[in-house]
C-alpha positions in Angstrom: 37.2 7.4 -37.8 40.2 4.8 -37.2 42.4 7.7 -38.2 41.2 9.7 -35.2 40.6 6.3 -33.1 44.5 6.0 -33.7 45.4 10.0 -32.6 43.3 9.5 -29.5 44.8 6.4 -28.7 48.4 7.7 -29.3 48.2 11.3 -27.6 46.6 8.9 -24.1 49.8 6.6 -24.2 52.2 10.0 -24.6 50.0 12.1 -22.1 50.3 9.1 -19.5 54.0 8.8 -20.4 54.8 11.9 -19.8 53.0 12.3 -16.5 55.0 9.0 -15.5 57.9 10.6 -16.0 57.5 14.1 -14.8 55.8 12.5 -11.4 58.9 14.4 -9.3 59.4 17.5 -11.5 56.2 18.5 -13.0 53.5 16.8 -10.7 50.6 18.7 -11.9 47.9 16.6 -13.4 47.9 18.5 -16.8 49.1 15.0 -18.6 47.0 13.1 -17.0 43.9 15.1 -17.6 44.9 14.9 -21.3 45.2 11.7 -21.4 41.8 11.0 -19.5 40.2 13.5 -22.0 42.0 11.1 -25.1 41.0 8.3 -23.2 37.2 9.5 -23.2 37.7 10.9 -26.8 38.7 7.3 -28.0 35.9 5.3 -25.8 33.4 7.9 -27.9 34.7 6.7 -30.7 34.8 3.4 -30.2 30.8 3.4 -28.9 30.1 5.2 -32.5 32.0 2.4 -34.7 30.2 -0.4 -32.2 26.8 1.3 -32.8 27.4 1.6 -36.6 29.2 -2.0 -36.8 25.9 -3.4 -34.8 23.3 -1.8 -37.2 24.6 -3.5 -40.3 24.6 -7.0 -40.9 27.1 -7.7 -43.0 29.4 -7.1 -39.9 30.7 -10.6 -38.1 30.5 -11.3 -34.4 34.0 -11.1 -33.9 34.8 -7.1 -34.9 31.5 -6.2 -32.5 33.0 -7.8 -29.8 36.5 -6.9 -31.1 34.4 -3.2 -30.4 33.2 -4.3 -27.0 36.4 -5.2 -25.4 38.4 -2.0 -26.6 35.6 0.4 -25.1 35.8 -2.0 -21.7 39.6 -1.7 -21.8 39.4 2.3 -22.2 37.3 2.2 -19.3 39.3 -0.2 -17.3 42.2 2.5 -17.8 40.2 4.9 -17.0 39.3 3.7 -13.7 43.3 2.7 -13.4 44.7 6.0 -14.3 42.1 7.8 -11.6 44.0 5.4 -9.0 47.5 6.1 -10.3 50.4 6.0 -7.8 52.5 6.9 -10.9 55.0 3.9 -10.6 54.3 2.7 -13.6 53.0 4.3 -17.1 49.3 2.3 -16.5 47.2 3.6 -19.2 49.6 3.3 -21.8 50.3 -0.4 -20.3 46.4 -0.7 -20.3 46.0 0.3 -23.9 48.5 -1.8 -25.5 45.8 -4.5 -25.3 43.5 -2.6 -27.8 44.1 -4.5 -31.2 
């Protein structure tokens, strides 16, 4: 799952980095419906891991709410890249904060 965590994560930051800087030659909203759809992809993810994490109780406190702040952050750059001026690349500036 971390493996495909990862591949979400990456193909968001390269979506929204590539809509950043095709915003005058390309501005079509292909990228940044691909990166939306990785974004959503990961924050599934990350809800399935923080479910699983939560059932068993050998898990500490600190990786559930390690869980809990990357699926607010995914959903913080949600909201960021639906209000994109494309000045700067936001979700990949967003997601750098998921550890």
């Amino acid at each position: 799952m971390k493996n495909q965590l990862n591949e979400s994560l990456d193909v968001a930051r390269r979506a929204c980095s590539r809509c950043y800087a095709h915003k005058t030659f390309r501005p079509s909203n292909e990228d940044k419906e691909t990166a939306q759809k990785a974004v959503k992809r990961a924050r599934v993810l990350l809800n399935e891991a923080f479910e699983e994490k939560r059932k068993c109780d050998e898990t500490t406190i600190e990786q559930i709410n390690a869980l809990k702040e990357a699926k607010i952050i995914c959903l913080d750059a949600l909201d960021t890249c639906n209000n994109c001026d494309k000045e700067r690349p936001r979700i990949k500036e967003i997601l750098s904060n998921i550890k």
